[in-house]
VMD Tcl script that draws the C-alpha trace (Angstrom):
set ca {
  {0.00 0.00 0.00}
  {1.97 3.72 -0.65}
  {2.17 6.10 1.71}
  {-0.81 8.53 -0.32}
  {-3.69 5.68 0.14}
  {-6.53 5.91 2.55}
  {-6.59 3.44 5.58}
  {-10.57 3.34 5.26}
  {-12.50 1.21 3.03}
  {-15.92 1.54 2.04}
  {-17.87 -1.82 -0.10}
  {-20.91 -2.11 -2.63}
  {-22.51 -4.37 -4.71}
  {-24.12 -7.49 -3.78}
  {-20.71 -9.17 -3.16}
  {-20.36 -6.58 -0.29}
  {-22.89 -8.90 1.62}
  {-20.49 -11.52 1.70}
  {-19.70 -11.50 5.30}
  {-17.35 -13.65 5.23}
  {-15.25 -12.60 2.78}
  {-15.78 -9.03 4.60}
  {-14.52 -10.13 8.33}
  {-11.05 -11.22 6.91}
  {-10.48 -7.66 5.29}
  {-8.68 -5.94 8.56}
  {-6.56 -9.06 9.28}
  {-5.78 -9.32 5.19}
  {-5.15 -6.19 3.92}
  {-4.27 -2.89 5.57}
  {-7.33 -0.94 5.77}
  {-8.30 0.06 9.51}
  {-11.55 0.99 8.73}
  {-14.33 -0.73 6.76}
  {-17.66 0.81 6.13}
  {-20.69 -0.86 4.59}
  {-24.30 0.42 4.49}
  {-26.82 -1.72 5.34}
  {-28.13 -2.41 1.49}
  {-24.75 -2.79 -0.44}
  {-26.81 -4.67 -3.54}
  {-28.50 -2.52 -6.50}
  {-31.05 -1.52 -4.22}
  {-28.25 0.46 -2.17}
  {-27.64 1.97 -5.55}
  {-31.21 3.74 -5.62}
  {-29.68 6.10 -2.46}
  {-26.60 6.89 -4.07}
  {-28.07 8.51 -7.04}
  {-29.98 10.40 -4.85}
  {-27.11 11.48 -3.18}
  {-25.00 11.85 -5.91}
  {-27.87 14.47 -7.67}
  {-27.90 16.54 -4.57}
  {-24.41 16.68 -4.20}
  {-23.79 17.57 -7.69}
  {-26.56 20.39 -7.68}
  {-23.93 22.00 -4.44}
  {-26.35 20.89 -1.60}
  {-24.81 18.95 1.38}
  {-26.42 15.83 2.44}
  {-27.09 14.33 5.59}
  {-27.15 10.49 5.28}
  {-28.77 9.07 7.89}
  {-26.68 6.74 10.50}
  {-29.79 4.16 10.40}
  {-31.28 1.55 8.19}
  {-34.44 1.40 9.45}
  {-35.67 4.05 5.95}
  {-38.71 2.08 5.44}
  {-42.60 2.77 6.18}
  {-43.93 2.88 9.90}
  {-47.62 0.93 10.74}
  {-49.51 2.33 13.58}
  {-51.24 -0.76 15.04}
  {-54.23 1.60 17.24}
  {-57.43 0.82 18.48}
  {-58.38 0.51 14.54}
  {-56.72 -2.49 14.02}
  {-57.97 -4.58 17.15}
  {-61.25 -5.96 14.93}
  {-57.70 -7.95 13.29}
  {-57.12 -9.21 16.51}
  {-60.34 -10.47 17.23}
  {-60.48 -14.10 18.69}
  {-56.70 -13.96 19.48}
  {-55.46 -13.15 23.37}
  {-53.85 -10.27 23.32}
  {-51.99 -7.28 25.93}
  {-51.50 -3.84 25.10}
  {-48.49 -2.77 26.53}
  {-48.09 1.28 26.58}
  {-44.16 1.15 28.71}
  {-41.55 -0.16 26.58}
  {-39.72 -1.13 29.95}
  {-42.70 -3.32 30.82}
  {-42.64 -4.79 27.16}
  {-38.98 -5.36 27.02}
  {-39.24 -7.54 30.46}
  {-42.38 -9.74 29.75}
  {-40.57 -10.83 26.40}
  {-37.21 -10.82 27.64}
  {-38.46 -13.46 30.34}
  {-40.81 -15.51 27.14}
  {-37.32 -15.99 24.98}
  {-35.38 -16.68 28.54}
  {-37.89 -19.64 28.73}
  {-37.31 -20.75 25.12}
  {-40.10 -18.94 23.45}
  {-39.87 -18.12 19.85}
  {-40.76 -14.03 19.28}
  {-41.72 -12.67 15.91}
  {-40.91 -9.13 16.37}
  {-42.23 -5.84 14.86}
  {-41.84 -2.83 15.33}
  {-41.46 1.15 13.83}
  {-40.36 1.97 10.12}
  {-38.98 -1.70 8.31}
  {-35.43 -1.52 7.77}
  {-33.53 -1.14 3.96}
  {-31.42 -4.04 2.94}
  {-31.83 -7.37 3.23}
  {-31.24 -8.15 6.86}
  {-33.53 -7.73 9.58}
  {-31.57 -4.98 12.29}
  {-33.99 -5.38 14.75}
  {-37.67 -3.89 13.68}
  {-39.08 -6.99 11.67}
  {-37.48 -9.69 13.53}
  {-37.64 -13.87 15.02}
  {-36.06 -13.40 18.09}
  {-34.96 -16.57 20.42}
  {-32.92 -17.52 22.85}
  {-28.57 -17.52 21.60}
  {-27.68 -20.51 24.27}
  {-30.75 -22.83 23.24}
  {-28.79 -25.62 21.52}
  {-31.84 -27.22 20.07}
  {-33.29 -23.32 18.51}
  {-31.55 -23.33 15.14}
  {-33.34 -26.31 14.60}
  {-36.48 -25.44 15.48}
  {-36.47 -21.92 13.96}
  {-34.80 -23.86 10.65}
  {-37.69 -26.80 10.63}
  {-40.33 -24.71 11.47}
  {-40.34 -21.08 11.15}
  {-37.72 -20.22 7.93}
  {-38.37 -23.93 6.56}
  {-35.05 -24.82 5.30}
  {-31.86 -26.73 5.49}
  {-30.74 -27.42 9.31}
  {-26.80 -26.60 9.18}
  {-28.30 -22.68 8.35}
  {-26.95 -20.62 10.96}
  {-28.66 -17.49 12.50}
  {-26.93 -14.45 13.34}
  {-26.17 -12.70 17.11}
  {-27.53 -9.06 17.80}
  {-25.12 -7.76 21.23}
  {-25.31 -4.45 22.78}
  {-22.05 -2.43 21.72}
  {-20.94 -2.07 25.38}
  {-20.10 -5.87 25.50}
  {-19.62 -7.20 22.48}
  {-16.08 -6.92 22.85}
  {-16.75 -9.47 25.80}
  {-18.00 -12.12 23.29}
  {-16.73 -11.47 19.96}
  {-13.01 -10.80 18.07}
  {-14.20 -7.26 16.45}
  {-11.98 -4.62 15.15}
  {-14.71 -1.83 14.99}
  {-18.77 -1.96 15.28}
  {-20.63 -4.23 12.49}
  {-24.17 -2.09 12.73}
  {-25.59 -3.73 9.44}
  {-24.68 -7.84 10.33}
  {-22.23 -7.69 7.22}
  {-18.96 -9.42 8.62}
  {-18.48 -12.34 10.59}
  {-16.22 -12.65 12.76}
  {-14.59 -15.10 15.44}
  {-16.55 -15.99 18.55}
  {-14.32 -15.79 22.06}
  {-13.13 -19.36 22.84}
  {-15.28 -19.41 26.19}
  {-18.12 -18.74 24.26}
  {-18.46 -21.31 21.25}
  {-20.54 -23.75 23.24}
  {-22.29 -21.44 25.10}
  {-23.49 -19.56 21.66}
  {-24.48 -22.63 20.45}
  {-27.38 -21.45 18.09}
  {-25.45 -18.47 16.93}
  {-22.31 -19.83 16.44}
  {-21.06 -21.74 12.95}
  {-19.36 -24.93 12.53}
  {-16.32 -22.93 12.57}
  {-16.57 -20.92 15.93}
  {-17.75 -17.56 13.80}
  {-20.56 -15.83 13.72}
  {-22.44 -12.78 11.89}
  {-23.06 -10.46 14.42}
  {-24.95 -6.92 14.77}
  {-23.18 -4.22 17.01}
  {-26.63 -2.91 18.47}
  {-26.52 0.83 20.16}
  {-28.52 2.99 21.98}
  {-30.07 4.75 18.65}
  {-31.57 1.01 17.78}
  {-34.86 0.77 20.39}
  {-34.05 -2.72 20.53}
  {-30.89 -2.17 22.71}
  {-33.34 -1.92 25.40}
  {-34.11 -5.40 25.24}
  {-31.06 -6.63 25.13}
  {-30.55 -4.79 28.27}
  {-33.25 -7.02 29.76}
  {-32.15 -10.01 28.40}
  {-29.18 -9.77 29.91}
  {-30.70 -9.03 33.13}
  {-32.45 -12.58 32.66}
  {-29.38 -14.87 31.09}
  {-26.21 -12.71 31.63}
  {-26.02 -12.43 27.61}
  {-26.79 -8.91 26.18}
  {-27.49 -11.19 23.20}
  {-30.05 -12.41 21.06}
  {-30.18 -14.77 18.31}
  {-31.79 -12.22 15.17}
  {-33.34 -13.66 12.08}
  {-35.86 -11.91 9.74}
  {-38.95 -11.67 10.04}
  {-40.19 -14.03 6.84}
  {-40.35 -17.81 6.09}
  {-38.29 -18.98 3.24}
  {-38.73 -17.31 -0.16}
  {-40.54 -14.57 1.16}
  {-39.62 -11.29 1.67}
  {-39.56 -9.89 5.39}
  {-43.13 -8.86 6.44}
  {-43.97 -5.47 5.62}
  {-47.29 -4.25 7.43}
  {-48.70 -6.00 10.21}
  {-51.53 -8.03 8.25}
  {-48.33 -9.68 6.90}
  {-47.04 -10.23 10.27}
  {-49.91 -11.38 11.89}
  {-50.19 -14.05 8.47}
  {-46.61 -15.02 9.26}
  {-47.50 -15.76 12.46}
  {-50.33 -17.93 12.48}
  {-48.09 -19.81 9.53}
  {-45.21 -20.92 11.47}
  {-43.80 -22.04 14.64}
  {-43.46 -18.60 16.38}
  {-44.98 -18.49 20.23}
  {-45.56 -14.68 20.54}
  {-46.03 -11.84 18.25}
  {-45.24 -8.33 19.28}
  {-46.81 -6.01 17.42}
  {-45.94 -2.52 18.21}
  {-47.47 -2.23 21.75}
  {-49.98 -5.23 21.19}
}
mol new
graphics top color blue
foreach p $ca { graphics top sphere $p radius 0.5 }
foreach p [lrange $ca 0 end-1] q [lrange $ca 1 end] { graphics top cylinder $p $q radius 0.2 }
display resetview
């Protein structure tokens, strides 16, 4: 590398979601710093135009630091004739949310989760989400059999709160957007079990405060000790991840999933 070259590297294309290929980069090569947005594929490319025409017209451009750029559902007292025949709690406190499912995924419940605007890309960050329990060594089974409906050896990805992921995982900087995978500490293969591939890696999510989700993670730890969740989207296989919440609530009575959260409901 000469002297003039930049230390930071930024990927797209759809070869950018190789997360594999992305983790070895900082051992590899020597860039320091590796950016990805969350939708590196040709639907990234639909933002960077944008960008690209505002910038070239002299206007600066905020971008924002989040991927959740999709459309918001409010699920309000309109919607409850959908939820007719089905036992349901309306939970106003996020708090009081956050610790009744926190406890349901502690006791091996499977939790389709959705929430706020749907995220951009193609992996689920945390607002149209399965959620389960990290140490369960039987869940990647289960959620592979029944929920996404595909091969078994398909691994599912961690989501840890960025003050301790350090704790569990080799990482250079923050992974936001679940695009690298990276080594899982020695102590923690076995524990990790359903997070954790054959070859004691795994593609984890750097979740911070700005992600409402962090709150649960908070709770979960409170529970198991592991600010950690196992994080798959929100879809069974060869579907795309459920948009509104008629989709979610059709997910839901299609598969395996013990609880839905649906906003506050």
């Amino acid at each position: 590398m000469h002297h003039n070259q930049s230390k930071n590297l930024c990927l797209g294309g759809g070869c950018a979601y190789n997360g594999s290929a992305n983790g070895k980069i900082y051992k590899k090569t020597q860039f320091e710093h590796l950016w990805i947005p969350p939708a590196p594929s040709d639907a990234g490319s639909s933002i960077g135009s944008v960008i690209n025409y505002h910038v070239g017209k002299g206007k600066s451009v905020d971008i924002p630091n989040k991927p959740f750029l999709g459309p918001s559902y409010r699920v309000n007292k309109d919607f409850k004739h959908l939820l007719k025949g089905r036992k349901y709690i309306h939970i106003e406190n996020l708090d009081v949310l956050f610790s009744i499912i926190s406890k349901q995924i502690h006791k091996g419940s499977v939790v389709g989760y959705f929430r706020d605007e749907i995220e951009f890309g193609s992996r689920a960050l945390g607002n149209r989400s399965i959620l389960a329990d990290p140490t369960d060594k039987n869940m990647k089974d289960r959620i592979n059999k029944l929920v996404k409906r595909r091969e078994g050896f398909r691994p599912f990805a961690p989501m840890v709160t960025k003050e301790r992921q350090h704790d569990f995982f080799h990482m250079v900087e923050d992974v936001p957007y679940m695009n690298q995978v990276v080594r899982v500490k020695e102590d923690y293969v076995d524990r990790l079990s359903a997070v954790t591939h054959v070859d004691g890696t795994s593609r984890v999510q750097t979740v911070d405060r700005s992600n409402t989700i962090h709150g649960l993670l908070r709770e979960y730890e409170k529970k198991s000790g592991f600010p950690i969740l196992l994080n798959t989207s929100f879809n069974i296989k060869d579907k795309t991840m459920v948009l509104t919440p008629q989709d979610a609530l059709e997910t839901f009575d299609d598969v395996d999933i013990d609880i839905l959260v649906l906003q506050n409901f």
